[in-house]
C-alpha positions as CSV (number, residue, x, y, z in Angstrom):
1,X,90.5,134.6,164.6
2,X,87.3,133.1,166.1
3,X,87.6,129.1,166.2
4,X,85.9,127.0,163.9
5,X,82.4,125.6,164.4
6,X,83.6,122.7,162.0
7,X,87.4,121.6,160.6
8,X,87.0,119.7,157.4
9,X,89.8,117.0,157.5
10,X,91.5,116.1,154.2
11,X,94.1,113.7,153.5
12,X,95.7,113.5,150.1
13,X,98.3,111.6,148.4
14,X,99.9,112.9,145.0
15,X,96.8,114.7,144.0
16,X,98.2,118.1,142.7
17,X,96.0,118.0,139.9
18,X,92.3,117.4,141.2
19,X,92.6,118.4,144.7
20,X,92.1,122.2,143.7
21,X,89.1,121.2,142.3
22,X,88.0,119.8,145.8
23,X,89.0,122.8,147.8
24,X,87.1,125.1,145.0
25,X,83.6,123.3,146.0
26,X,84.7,124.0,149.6
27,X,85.1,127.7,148.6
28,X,81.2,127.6,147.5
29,X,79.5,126.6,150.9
30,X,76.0,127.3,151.9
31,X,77.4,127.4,155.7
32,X,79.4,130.9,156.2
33,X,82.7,131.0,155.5
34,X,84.1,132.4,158.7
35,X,82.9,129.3,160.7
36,X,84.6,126.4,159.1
37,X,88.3,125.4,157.9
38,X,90.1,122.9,155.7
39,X,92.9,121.1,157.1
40,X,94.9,119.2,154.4
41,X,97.3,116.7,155.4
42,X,99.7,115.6,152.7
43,X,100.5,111.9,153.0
44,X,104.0,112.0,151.6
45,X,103.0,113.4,148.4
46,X,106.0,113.5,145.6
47,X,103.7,115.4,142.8
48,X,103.9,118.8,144.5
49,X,100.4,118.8,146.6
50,X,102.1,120.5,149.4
51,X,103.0,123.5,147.2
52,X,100.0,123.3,144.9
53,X,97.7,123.6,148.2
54,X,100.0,126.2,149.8
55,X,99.9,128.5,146.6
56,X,95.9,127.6,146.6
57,X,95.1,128.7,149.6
58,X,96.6,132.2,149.6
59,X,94.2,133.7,148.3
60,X,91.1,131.5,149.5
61,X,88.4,132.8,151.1
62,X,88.2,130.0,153.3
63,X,90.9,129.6,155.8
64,X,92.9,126.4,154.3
65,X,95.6,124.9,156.4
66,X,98.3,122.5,154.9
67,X,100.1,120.5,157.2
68,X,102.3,117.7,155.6
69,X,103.0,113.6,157.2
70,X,105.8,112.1,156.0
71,X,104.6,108.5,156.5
72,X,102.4,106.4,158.7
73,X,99.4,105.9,156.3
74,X,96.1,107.3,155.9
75,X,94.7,105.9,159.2
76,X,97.4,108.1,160.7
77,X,96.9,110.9,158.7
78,X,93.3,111.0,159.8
79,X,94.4,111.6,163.4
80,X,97.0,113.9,162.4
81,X,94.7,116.3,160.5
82,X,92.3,115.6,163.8
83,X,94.7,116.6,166.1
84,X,95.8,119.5,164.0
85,X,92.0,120.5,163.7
86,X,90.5,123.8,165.5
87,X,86.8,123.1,165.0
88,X,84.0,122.2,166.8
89,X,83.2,119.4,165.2
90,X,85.1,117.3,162.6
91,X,84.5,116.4,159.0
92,X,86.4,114.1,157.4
93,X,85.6,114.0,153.6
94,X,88.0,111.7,151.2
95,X,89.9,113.4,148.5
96,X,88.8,112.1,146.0
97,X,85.0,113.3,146.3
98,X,83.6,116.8,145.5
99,X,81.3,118.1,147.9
100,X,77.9,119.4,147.5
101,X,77.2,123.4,147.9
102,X,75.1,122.2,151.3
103,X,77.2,119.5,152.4
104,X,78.4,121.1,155.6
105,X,75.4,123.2,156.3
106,X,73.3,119.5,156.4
107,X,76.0,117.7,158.8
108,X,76.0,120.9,161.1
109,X,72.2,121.6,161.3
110,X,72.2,117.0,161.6
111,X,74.9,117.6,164.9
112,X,72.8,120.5,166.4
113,X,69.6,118.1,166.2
114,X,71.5,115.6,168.4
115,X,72.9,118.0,170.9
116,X,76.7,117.1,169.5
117,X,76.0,113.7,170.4
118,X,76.2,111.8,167.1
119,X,78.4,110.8,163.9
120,X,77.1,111.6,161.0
121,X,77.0,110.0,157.9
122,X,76.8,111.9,154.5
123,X,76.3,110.1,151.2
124,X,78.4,109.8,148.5
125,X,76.7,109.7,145.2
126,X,77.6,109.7,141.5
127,X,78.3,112.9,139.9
128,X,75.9,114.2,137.5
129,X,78.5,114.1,134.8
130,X,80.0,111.1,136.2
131,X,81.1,108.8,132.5
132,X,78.6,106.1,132.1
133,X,80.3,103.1,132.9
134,X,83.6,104.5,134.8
135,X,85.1,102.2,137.6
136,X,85.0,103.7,140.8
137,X,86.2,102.9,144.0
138,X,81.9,102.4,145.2
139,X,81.3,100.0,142.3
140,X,80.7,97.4,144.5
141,X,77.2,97.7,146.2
142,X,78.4,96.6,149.5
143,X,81.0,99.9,149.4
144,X,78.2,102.1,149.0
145,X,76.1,103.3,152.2
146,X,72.7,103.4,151.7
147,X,71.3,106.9,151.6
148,X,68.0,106.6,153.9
149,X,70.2,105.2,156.6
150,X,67.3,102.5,157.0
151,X,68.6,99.2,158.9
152,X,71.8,100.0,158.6
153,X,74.6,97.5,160.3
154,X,77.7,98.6,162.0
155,X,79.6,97.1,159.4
156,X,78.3,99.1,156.4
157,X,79.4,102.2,157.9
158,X,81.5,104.6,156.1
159,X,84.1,107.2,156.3
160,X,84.3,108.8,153.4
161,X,81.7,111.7,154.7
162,X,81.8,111.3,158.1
163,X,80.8,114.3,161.0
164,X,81.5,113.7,164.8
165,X,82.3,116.3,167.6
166,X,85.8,116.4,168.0
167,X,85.9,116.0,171.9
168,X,84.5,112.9,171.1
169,X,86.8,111.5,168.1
170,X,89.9,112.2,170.9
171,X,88.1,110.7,174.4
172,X,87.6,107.7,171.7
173,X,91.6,107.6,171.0
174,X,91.0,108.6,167.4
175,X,91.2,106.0,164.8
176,X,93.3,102.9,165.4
177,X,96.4,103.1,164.2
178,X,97.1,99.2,163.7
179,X,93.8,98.9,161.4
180,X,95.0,100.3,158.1
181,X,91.5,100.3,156.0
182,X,89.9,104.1,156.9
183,X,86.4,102.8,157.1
184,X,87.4,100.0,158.8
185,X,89.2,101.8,161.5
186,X,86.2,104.0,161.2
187,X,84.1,101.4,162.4
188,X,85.6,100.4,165.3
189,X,85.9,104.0,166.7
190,X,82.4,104.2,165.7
191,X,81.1,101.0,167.8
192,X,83.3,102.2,171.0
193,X,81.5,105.9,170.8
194,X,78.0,103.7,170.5
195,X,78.4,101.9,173.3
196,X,79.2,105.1,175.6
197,X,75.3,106.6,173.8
198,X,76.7,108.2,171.0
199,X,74.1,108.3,168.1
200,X,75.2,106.8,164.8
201,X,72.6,108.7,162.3
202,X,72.8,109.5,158.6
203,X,71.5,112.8,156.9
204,X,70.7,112.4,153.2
205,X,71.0,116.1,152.6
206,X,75.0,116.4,153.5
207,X,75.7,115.3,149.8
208,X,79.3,114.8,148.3
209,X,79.7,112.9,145.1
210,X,82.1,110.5,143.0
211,X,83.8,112.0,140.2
212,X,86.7,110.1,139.6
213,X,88.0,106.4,138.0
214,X,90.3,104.3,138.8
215,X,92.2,101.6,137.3
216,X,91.7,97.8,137.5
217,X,94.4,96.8,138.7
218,X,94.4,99.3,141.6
219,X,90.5,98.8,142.7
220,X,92.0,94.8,142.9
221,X,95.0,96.2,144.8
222,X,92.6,98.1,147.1
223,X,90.2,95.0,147.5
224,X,92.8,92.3,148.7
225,X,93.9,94.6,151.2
226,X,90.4,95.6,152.4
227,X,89.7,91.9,152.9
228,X,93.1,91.5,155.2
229,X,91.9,94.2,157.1
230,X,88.4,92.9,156.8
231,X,89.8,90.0,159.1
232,X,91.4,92.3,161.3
233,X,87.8,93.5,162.3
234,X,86.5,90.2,162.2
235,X,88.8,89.4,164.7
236,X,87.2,91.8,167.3
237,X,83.5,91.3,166.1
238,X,83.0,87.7,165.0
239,X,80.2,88.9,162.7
240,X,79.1,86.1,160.1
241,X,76.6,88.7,158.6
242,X,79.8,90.6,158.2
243,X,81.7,88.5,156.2
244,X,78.5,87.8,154.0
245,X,78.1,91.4,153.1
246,X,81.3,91.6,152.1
247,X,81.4,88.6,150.2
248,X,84.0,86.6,152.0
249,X,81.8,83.7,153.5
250,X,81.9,81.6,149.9
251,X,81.8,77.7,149.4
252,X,84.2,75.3,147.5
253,X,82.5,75.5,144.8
254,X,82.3,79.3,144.2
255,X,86.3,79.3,145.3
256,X,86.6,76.2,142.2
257,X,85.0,78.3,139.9
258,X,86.1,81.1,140.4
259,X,90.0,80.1,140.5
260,X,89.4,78.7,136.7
261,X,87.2,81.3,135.3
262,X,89.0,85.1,136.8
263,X,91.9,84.5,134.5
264,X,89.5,85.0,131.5
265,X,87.6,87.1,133.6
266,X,90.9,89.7,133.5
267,X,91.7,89.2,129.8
268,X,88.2,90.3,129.0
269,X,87.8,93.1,131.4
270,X,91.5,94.6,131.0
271,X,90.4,95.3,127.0
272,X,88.2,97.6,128.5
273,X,89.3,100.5,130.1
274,X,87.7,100.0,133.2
275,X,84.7,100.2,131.4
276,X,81.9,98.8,133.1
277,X,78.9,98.7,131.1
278,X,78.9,95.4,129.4
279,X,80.9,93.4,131.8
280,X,79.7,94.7,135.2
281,X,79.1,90.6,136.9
282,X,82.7,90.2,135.7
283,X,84.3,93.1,137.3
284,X,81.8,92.4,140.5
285,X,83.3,88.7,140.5
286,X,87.0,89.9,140.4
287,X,87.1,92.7,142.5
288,X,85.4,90.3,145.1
289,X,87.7,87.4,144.4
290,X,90.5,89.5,145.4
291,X,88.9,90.5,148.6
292,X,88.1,86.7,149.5
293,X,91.8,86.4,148.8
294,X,93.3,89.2,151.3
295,X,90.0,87.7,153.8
296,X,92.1,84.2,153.1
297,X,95.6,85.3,153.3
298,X,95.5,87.4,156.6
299,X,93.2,84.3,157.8
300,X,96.5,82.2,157.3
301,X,99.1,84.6,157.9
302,X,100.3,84.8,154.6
303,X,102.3,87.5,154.0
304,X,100.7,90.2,151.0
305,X,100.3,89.2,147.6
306,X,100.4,92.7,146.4
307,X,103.0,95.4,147.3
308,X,101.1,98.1,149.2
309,X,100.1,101.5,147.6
310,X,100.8,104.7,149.3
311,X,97.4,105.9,148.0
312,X,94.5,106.2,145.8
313,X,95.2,106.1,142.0
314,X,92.0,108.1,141.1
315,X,91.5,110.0,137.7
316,X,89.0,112.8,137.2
317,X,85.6,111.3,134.7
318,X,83.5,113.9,135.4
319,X,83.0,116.5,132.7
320,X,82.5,120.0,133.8
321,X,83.0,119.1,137.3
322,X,86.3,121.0,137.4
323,X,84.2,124.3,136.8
324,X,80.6,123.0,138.3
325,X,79.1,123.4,141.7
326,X,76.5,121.0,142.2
């Protein structure tokens, strides 16, 4: 078998039940099946991903590789799936996503543009049949990467749809290990490639999009332990700006007000299914408070207020996606 041009990297966690659906809009690529692979790593699955994926790619028509880590997180299982990888270039897409019919056929013809000398950033949008109202893990704006790629800062960088040459990713040393948030670690692999001339671009047309929910509690879960790594990196970069994106710069007063009102805040917003329609300032205000506090706690060695989760909680809300290519 001729290697790769490009190795899509996967990394899923107990997702037996959508990730079929992911691979199936892999299967349905504008860019010729013979020149790009999927490498799945499972990330200590207990649902039976391994064997669901296994059984699935049998009879796929793109080659599909399974490999399986039995613990060291997702940052780790990034590099894993790296190192395991054949292709050309790298593409690491987040399980939880579908990908457009085009979406490696943009971040190829975006790689071949800059000589192999770039990352490339995708977008991740909401599915067409996306439930009005669902939680997602991009409700907050400052999640979401803005499309144009126009004045973008080094801290709004993502890696949910991320393309780089592979040479590259492994000269860099990969993602580090000791930052735990993906796009976090993605960042600072991304800042060390730019300062050794490696463009940092985005391509609107490599489209993947959003197509599941997740629950309250878990988006809070996720957001207090973005903000401790959120301190990790402010510890190399000393970015105010940063920490004003993110919401983590706040006064006394906001902290005050906060502290009285995000009880009732909860009451109200855990009546409604992660429903966010009618309530979206109060879900804003508590998925931020909970990042301020993982910012604060890691700030003062605190140990975690939340016990860790192995990985993303995510529900499919998109009708028809399961059968749909975009």
């Amino acid at each position: 078998m001729n290697r790769p041009d490009v190795s899509v990297i996967l990394v899923a966690h107990n997702r037996a039940e959508s990730i079929p659906v992911v691979l199936s809009h892999l299967e349905r690529q504008t860019f010729p099946a013979a020149r790009y692979e999927v490498v799945l790593v499972d990330n200590a699955s207990s649902d039976g991903t391994l064997d669901t994926v296994s059984r699935y790619a049998c009879g796929a028509p793109v080659c599909i590789r399974v490999v399986r880590q039995e613990s060291g997180g997702e940052v780790a299982a990034r590099n894993f799936g790296a190192r395991e990888a054949a292709g050309r270039w790298l593409l690491f897409l987040d399980d939880d996503v579908i990908p457009g019919p085009a979406l490696i056929e943009a971040h190829v013809s975006a790689q071949e543009l800059h000589a192999s000398r770039a990352c490339v950033f995708g977008v991740v949008a909401p599915h067409p049949r996306l439930r009005h109202g669902a939680l997602t893990r991009w409700f907050l704006p400052e999640n979401r990467i803005d499309p144009a790629g126009e004045n973008t800062q080094f801290y709004e960088w993502s890696a949910e749809n991320l393309s780089l040459p592979r040479n590259l990713f492994l000269e860099g040393g990969g993602l580090p290990e000791d930052q735990p948030s993906p796009r976090f670690a993605a960042i600072d692999l991304l800042r060390r490639l730019r300062s050794a001339d490696v463009e940092i671009v985005s391509e609107p047309r490599a489209q993947s999009f959003m197509w599941c929910s997740v629950r309250l509690e878990d988006e809070r879960r996720r957001c207090y332990f973005q903000g401790r790594a959120l301190h990790r990196l402010y510890l190399q970069v000393r970015s105010p700006q940063m920490l004003r994106h993110y919401h983590v710069a706040r006064s006394s007063v906001r902290n005050f007000r906060d502290r009285l009102f995000i009880p009732f805040y909860l009451r109200t917003c855990q009546d409604l299914e992660e429903d966010t329609r009618s309530y979206a300032s109060m879900y804003r205000r508590i998925l931020r408070y909970e990042r301020h506090l993982g910012f604060r706690d890691a700030h003062e060695s605190r140990p975690a207020a939340w016990e860790p989760a192995p990985g993303r909680n995510a529900v499919p809300a998109a009708k028809g996606a399961r059968h749909s290519v975009l």
